[in-house]
N, C-alpha and C positions, 0 to 999 in steps of 0.2 A: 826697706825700712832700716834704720839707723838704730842700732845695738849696739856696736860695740867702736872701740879707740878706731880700730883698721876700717871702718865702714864711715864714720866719720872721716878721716883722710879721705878716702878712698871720694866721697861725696866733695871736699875742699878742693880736692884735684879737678875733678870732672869740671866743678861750677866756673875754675879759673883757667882750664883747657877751653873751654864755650866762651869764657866772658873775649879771651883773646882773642880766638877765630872771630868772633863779630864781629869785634876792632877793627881786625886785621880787616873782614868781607867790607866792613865799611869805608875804611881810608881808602879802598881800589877802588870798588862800587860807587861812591856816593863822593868821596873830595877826587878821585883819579890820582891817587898816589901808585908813583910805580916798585915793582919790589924791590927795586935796586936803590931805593929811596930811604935816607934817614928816618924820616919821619914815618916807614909802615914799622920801621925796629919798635919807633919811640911807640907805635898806636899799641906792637905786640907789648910790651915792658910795661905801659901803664897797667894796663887789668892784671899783667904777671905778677907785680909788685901791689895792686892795691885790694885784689880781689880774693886772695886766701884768709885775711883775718874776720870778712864778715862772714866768708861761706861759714867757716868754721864757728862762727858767736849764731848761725843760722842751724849750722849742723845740730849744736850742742843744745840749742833751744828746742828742735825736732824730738830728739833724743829725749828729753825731760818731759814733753809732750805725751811721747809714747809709752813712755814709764806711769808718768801718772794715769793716762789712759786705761793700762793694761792693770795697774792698782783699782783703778774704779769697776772695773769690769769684771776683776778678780771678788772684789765686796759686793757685786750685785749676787754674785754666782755662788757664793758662801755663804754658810750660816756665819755669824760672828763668833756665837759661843766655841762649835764644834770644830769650827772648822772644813765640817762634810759640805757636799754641795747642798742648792737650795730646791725645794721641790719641783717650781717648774723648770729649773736647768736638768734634772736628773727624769720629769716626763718628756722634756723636746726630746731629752738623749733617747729615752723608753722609743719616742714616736717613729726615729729617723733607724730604728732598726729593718736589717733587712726582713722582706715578709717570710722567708723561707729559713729565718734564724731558728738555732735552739739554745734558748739561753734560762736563763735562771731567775725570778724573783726571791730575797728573803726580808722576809718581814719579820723585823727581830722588835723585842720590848725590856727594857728593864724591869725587873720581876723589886715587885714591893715599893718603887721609889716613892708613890705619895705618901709613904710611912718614911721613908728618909726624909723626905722633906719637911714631914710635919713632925719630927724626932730634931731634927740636927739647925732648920731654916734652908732658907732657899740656896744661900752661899754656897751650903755645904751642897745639895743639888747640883747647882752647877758646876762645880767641881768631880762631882761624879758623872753628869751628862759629857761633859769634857773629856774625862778618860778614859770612860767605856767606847765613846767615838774613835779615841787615839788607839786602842788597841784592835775596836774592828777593823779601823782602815789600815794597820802595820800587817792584817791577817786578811790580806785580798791582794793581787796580784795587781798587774798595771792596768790593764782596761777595764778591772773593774770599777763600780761607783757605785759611793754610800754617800746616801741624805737622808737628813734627817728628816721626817716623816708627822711625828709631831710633839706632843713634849717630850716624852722620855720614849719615843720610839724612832727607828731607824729604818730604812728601805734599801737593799743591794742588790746592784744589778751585776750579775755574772753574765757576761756576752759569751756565746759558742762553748756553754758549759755544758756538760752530759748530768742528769739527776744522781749518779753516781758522785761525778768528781766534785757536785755541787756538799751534796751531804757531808763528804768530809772534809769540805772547806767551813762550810755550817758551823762543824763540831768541833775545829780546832778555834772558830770564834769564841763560841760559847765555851769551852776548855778555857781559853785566854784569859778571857774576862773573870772566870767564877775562880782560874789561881791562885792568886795577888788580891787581896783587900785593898782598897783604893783609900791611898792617904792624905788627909784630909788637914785643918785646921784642927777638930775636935777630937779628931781621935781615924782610928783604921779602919773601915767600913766594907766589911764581904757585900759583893755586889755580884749578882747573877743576871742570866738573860734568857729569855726562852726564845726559839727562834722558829717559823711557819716557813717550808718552801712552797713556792709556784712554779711551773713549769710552762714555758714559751714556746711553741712549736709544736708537730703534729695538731694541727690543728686547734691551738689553744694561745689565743689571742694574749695580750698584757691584761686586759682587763678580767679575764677568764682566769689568769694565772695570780692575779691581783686579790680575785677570790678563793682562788688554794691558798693562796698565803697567809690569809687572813683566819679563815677556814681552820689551816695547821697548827697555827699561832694562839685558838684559841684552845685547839685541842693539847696545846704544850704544854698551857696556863692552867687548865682544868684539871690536868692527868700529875700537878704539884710543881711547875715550873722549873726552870732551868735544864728547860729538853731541847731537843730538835726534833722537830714533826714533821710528814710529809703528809700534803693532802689523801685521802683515802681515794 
């Protein structure tokens, strides 16, 4: 694949090293020119000289190709507002776990947003779904992955996390988020999160663990939100 200046070259080269030897296999093969012969120089020099400016107007078209490509593939895969991945990118990933994983469900929720939204309008909503995203995903490590789930909730998948190291990854989310008032257009807006974990393994499917989290999440929200709860 074609990424960078040096892979470009690198592909101009190659296509005008091939266009030559053809020439060159053809003028012996096919006119019987011998190698001692002017005219295999002239057959090598034509493709030498005329054959790098299209690979390269070919390269750089490839390149543009892949980029938009990987942009399109990028906006299937994302939400637009958040930024988090999209729900069925974030179940393939659920699906393609190993069966013998122990990893982590958290099913987090923004605590009171239909009162933000019906206080401030939708604008300001989105502005707050936006940055409570920005701060869960800067508070997860690199394999993990957060999507958004559905309005104002969120799903993270912690891979090969222990229920320990999972809860105090939890708490410094919901820590993160309920810090800092999320600033707005209308004014500073305290925004908290209450957040359910699931647990993957020993025997306890996504779907199973799908309903701890949910399970926890409501026992977060009941018990005055901006908790973290583990299934009982």
């Amino acid at each position: 694949m074609i990424r960078t200046r040096a892979h470009l070259a690198f592909f101009a080269f190659g296509w005008t090293v091939l266009a030559v030897l053809l020439c060159v296999a053809l003028a012996v093969l096919v006119f019987d020119v011998t190698p001692s012969s002017r005219s295999l120089a002239l057959a090598a020099a034509v493709p030498a000289v005329v054959t790098p400016l299209p690979a390269l107007l070919g390269g750089r078209m490839i390149m543009h190709l892949n980029r938009m490509s990987q942009k399109l593939q990028h906006a299937v895969d994302h939400d637009s507002l958040t930024s988090t991945v999209t729900r069925q990118y974030f179940f393939d990933k659920l699906q393609s776990l190993a069966p013998d994983t122990s990893s982590i469900l958290l099913l987090i929720d923004i605590d009171q947003f239909r009162a933000i939204n019906d206080t401030h309008g939708h604008f300001v909503g989105d502005i707050v779904l936006r940055e409570t995203a920005h701060r869960l995903i800067n508070n997860t490590r690199r394999d993990d992955l957060v999507a958004r789930f559905g309005c104002e909730e969120f799903i993270v998948l912690l891979p090969n996390t222990s229920p320990k190291d999972a809860a105090h990854i939890a708490e410094r989310m919901r820590a993160t988020v309920a810090r800092t008032p999320i600033r707005t257009s209308v004014s500073k807006i305290p925004v908290t999160v209450s957040i359910g974990i699931g647990h993957i393994g020993d025997g306890n499917d996504s779907q199973a663990a799908m309903q701890e989290a949910d399970d926890a999440l409501y026992a977060a929200k009941t018990a005055g939100c901006n908790l973290v709860k583990t299934a009982a």
